[in-house]
N, C-alpha and C positions, 0 to 999 in steps of 0.2 A: 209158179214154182216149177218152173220149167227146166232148173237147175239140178233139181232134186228127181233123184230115181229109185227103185224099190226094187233089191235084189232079194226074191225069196222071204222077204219080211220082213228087211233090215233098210231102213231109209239110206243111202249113201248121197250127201249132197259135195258136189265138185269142188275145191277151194282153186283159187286162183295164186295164191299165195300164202306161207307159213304164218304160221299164229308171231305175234312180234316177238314174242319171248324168246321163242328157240331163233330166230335171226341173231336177235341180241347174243345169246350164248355161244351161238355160231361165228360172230363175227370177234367174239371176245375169245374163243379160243384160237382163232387164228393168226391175233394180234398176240397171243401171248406167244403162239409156237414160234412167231418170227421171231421174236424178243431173246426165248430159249436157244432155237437154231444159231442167232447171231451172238448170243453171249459163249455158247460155245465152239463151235467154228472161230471164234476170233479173240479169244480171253486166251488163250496157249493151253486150251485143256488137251491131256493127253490119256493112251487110254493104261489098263492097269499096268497090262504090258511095258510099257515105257515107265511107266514109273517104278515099279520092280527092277527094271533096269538099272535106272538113274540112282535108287537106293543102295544097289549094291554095290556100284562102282561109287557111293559119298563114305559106305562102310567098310572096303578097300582103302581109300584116303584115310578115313580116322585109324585106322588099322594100324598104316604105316605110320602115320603122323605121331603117335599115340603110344608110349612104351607098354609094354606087355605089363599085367600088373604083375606080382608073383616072381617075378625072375632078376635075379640079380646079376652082377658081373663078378666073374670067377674071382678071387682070393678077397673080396671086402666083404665077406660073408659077418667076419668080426666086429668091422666098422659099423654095418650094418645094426650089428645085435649090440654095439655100447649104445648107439643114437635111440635105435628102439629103446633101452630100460632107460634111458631117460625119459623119452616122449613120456612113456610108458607109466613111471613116476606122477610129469606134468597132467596127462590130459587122462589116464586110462583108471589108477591104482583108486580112485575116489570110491568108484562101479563095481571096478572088480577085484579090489583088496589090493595087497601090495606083495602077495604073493602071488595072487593071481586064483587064492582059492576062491572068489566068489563074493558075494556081497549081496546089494540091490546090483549087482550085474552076474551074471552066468559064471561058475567056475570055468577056468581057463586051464587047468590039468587034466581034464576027465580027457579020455581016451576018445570020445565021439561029440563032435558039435552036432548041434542042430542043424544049423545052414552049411556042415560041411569043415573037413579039418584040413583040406587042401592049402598050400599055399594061396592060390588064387580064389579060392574059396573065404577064407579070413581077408585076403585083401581085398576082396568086394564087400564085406562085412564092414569093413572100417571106413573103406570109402565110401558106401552108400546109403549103411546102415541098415538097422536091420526091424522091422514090426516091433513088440515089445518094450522099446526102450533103450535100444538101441539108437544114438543119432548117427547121422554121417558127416566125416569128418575131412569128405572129398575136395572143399575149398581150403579148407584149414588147414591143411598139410599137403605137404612137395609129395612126390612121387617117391624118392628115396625114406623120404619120413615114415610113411608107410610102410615102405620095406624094412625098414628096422624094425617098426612094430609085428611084423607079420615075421623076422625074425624070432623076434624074442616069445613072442608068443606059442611058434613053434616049439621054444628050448624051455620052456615052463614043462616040469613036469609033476 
């Protein structure tokens, strides 16, 4: 036992090499880090920076690409609001009556909505719908479609 020495009362005997376990552990974390290293280094990861970037300038493009909702063009304000009370008829008056007082859908005269009495505030209601029982109606209808609805809706009182 020539191996073996006694510090103070405590045997300490020499090893020549690690227990196999922690090699194994060792050699498997090191093949994972290359694994890691190399899937990002070379998959196009970027860091948050860059992509904050990249976001902003794709929500600049839909921006433009994309009409404002809520805003019409000057004098078809009219056109606007006969197409609305038809939609309006078709898809809306089932919910919310046919005056628009209310139903199994919200009164549409009251002075204060829930989600907002904005033009652009009703036109994200319609196009996306809204918790409650509200659907969205954002494939279903044109962009002008909308606006009509979001006319006449305004002119309900």
């Amino acid at each position: 036992m020539a191996d073996q020495h006694d510090y103070d009362g405590i045997r300490y005997r020499e090893e020549k090499s690690s227990p196999a376990i922690f090699r194994l552990l060792f050699g498997g974390l090191v093949v994972w880090a290359v694994i890691f290293m190399g899937y990002y280094l070379f998959s196009g990861w970027s860091s948050e920076a860059e992509f904050l970037q990249k976001k902003k300038v794709k929500e600049e493009q839909l921006a433009k690409a994309a009409p404002a909702l809520g805003v019409h063009k000057e004098g078809k304000k009219e056109d606007y609001l006969a197409m609305g009370k038809k939609d309006y008829a078709a898809k809306c008056a089932s919910c919310h009556g046919a005056e628009g007082k209310g139903g199994v859908g919200t009164d549409l005269t009251r002075k204060e909505f829930t989600f907002g009495k904005t033009e652009k505030d009703i036109a994200e209601s319609i196009s996306k719908g809204r918790p409650g029982g509200m659907p969205d109606f954002g494939k279903e209808l044109s962009h002008e479609q909308v606006e009509g609805l979001v006319q006449f809706v305004m002119s309900l009182k």
